[in-house]
C-alpha positions as CSV (number, residue, x, y, z in Angstrom):
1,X,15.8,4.3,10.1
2,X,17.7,6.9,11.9
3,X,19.8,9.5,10.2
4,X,23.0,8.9,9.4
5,X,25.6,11.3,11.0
6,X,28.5,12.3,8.8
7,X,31.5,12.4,11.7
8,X,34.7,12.2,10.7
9,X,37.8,10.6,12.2
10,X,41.0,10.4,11.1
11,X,42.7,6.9,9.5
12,X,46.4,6.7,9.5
13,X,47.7,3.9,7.8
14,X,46.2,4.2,4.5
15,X,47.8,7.0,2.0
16,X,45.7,10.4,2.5
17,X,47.5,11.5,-0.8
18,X,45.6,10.1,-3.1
19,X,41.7,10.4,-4.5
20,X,38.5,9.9,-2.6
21,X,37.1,6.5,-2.2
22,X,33.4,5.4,-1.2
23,X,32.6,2.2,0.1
24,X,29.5,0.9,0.4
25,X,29.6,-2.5,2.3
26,X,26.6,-4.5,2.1
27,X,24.7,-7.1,4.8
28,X,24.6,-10.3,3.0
29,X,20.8,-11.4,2.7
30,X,18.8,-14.0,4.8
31,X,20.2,-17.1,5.1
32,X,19.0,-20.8,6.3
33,X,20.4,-20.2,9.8
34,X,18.6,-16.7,9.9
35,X,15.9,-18.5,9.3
36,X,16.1,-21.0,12.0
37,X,17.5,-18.3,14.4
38,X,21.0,-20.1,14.6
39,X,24.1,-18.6,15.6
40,X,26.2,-17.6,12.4
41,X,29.3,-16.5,12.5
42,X,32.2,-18.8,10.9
43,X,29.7,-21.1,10.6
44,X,27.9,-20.9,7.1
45,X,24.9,-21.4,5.3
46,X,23.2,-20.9,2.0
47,X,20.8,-17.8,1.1
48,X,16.8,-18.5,1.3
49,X,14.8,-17.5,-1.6
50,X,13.9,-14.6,0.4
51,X,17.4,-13.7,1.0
52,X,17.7,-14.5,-3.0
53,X,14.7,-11.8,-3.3
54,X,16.5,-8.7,-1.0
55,X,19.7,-9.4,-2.5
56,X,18.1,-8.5,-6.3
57,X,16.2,-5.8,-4.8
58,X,19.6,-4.2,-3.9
59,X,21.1,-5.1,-7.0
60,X,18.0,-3.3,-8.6
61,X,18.6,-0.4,-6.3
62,X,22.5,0.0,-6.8
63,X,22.1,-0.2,-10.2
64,X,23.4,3.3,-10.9
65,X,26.3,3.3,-9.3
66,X,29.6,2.5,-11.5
67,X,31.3,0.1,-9.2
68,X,35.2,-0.3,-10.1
69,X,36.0,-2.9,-7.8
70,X,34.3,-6.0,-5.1
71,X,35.0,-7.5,-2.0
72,X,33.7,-10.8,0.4
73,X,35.0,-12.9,3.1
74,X,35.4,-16.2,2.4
75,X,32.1,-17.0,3.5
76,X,29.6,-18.4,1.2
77,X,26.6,-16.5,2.1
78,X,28.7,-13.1,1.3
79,X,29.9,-14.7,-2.1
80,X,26.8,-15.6,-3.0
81,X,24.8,-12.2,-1.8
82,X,26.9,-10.7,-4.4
83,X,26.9,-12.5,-7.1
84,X,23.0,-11.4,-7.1
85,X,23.6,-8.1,-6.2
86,X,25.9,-7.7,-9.9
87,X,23.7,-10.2,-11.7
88,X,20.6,-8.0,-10.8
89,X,22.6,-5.3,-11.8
90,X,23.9,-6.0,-14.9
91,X,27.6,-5.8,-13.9
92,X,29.4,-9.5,-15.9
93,X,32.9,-10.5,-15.7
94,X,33.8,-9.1,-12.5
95,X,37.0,-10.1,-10.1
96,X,36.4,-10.2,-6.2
97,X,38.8,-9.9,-3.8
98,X,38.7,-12.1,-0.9
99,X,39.7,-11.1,2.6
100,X,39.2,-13.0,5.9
101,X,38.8,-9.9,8.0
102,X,35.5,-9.0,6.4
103,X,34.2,-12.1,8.0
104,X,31.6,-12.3,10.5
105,X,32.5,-12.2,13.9
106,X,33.3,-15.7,15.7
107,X,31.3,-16.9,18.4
108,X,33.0,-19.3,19.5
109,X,31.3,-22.4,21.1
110,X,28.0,-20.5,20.9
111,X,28.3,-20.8,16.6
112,X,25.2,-23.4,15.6
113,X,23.3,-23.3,18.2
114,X,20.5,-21.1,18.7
115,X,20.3,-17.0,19.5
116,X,18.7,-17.1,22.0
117,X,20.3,-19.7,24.5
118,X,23.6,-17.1,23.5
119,X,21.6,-14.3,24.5
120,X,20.7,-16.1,28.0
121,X,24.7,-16.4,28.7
122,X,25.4,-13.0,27.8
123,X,22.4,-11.3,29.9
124,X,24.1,-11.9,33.4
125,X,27.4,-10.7,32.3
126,X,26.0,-7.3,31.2
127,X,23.3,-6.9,34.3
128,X,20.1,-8.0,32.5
129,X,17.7,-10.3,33.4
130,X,17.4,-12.9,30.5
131,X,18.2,-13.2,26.7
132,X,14.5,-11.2,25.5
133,X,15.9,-8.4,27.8
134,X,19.2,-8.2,25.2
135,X,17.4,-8.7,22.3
136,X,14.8,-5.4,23.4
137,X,18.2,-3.7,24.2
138,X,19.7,-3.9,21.0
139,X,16.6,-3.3,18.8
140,X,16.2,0.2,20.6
141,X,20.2,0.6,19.8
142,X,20.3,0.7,23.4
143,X,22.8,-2.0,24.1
144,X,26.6,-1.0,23.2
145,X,27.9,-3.1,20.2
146,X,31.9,-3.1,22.1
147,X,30.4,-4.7,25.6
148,X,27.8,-7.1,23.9
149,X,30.9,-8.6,21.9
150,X,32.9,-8.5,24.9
151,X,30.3,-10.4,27.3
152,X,29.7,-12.9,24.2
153,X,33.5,-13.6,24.5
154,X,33.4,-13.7,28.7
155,X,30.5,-15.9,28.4
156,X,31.4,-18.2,25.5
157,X,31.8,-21.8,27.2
158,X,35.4,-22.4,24.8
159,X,36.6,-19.3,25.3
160,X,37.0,-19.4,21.7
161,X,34.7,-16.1,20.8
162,X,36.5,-13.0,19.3
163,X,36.3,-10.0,21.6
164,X,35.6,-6.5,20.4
165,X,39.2,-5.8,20.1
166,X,40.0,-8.8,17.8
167,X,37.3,-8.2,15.5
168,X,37.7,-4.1,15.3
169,X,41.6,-5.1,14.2
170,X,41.0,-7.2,11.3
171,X,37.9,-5.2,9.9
172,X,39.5,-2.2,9.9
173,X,42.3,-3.7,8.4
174,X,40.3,-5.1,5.7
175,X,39.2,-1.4,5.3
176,X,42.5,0.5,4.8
177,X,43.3,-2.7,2.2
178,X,40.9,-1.8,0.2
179,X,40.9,2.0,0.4
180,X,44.9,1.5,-0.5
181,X,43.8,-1.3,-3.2
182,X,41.5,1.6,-4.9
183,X,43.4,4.3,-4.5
184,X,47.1,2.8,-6.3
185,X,43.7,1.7,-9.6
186,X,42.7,4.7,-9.6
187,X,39.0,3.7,-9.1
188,X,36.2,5.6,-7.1
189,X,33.5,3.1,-5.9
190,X,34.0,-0.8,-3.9
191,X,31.0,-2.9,-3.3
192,X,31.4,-5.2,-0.2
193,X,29.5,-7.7,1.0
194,X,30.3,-8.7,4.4
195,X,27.9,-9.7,7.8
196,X,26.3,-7.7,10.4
197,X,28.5,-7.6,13.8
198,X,31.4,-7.5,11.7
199,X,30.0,-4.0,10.1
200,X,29.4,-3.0,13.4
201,X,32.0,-3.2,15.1
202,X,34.0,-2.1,11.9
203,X,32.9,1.3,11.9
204,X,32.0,1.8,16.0
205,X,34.5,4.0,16.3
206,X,34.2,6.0,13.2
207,X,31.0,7.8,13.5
208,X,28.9,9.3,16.6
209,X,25.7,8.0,14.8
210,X,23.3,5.9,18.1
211,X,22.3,3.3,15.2
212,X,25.6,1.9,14.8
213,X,24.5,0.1,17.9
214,X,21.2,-1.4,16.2
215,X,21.7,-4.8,14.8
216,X,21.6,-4.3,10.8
217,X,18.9,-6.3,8.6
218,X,19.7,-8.2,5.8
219,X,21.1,-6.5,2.7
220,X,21.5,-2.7,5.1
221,X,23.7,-0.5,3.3
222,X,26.8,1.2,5.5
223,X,28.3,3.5,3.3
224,X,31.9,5.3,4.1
225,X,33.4,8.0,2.1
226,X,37.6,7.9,2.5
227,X,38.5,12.2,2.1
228,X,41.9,13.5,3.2
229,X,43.1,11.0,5.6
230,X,39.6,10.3,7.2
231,X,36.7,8.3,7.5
232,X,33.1,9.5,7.2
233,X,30.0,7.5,7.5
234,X,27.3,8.6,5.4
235,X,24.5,6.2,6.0
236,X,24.2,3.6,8.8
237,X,22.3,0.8,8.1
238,X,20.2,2.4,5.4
239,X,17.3,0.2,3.5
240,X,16.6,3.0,0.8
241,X,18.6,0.8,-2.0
242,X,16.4,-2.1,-0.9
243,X,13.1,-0.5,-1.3
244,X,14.2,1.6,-4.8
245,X,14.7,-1.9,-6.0
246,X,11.3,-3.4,-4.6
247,X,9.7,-0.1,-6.3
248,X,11.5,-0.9,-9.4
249,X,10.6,-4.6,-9.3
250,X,7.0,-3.9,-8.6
251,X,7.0,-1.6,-11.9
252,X,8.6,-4.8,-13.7
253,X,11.9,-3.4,-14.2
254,X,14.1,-6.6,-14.2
């Protein structure tokens, strides 16, 4: 996994007054339309028992951290991923906060269907010869996460798709909600489980780091300190919490 830079860029409509915050916002784990390779964005679907297994593994693995406060869309998948994540953990009788803006991206007409037949209608829009030749593209972080979202949109046959624009709004709303949330409790620490092109896109624009660009795997950790008015992003897409937990599971630690 590449290294995680540590840029910073300022944030002004949350209340730079008031304590640090971290975030650590969480890929949910594999789910039934991962697993068929199915378009998932509003649309919804239940965890596997491998997504089961990678979501206690990060429980496991963010075990030590005192969490003060938890956040999902309204998607199942996300609801579900952390109801593992704390039950792994130990963490009972927990609230969490709901807000549509953590959601996955919308892909419009394309949502259902399979990846790849999306992947063929984006290609032409972005110069490329076919759907393998985005997929290569975007596992070499090559492929940049604001034009993919905004050919997905051009190409979606409803024009129903969010662009880049839409989806950067809401998350980063979601984001200054919480970090004002947290700040007027006092509390430190926010677990959030939310989806992968939604994460992108959420924090694009707030760090310099080329991985932001790579598609995150299930249960990826983004994590985001809030200091002084700004945004840092510590790690990008880091899998460390995952395998910490594997360790500790393969040691029987349950």
């Amino acid at each position: 996994m590449i290294a995680a830079s540590a840029s910073c860029f300022a944030e002004k409509n949350v209340n730079t007054s008031e304590g640090d915050v971290t975030l650590y916002f969480a890929r949910h784990g594999k789910t039934l339309f991962n697993s068929f390779d199915r378009v998932q964005g509003w649309a919804d679907s239940p965890l596997t028992e491998e997504g089961i297994r990678v979501a206690k593994y990060l429980g496991e693995g963010l075990r030590h951290i005192p969490f003060d406060r938890f956040y999902t869309s309204d998607a199942g998948r996300q609801r579900e991923t952390l109801a593992v994540i704390l039950k792994q953990a130990g963490i009972v009788n927990y609230h969490n906060t709901e807000l549509t803006g953590l959601r996955e991206a919308f892909f419009g007409g394309f949502e259902g269907g399979f990846n790849a037949e999306m992947a063929n209608a984006i290609a032409p829009i972005l110069g490329l010869k076919d759907g393998a030749a985005i997929f290569q593209k975007m596992k070499a972080a090559g492929l940049d996460v604001k034009a993919l979202q905004d050919a997905l949109a051009e190409a979606d046959p409803k024009r129903m798709a969010e662009n880049y624009q839409q989806v950067k709004t809401r998350t980063r709303a979601a984001l200054a909600q919480m970090v004002t949330e947290v700040q007027a409790s006092g509390a430190k620490n926010i677990l959030a489980v939310s989806s992968g092109t939604a994460m992108q896109i959420m924090v694009a624009e707030l760090t310099d780091n080329p991985a932001k660009n790579k598609p995150l795997a299930n249960a990826a950790v983004v994590k985001i300190v809030y200091h002084n008015g700004q945004y840092s992003v510590q790690e990008m897409g880091e899998m460390k919490y995952v395998e910490a937990g594997k360790r500790a599971f393969s040691q029987n630690i349950q």
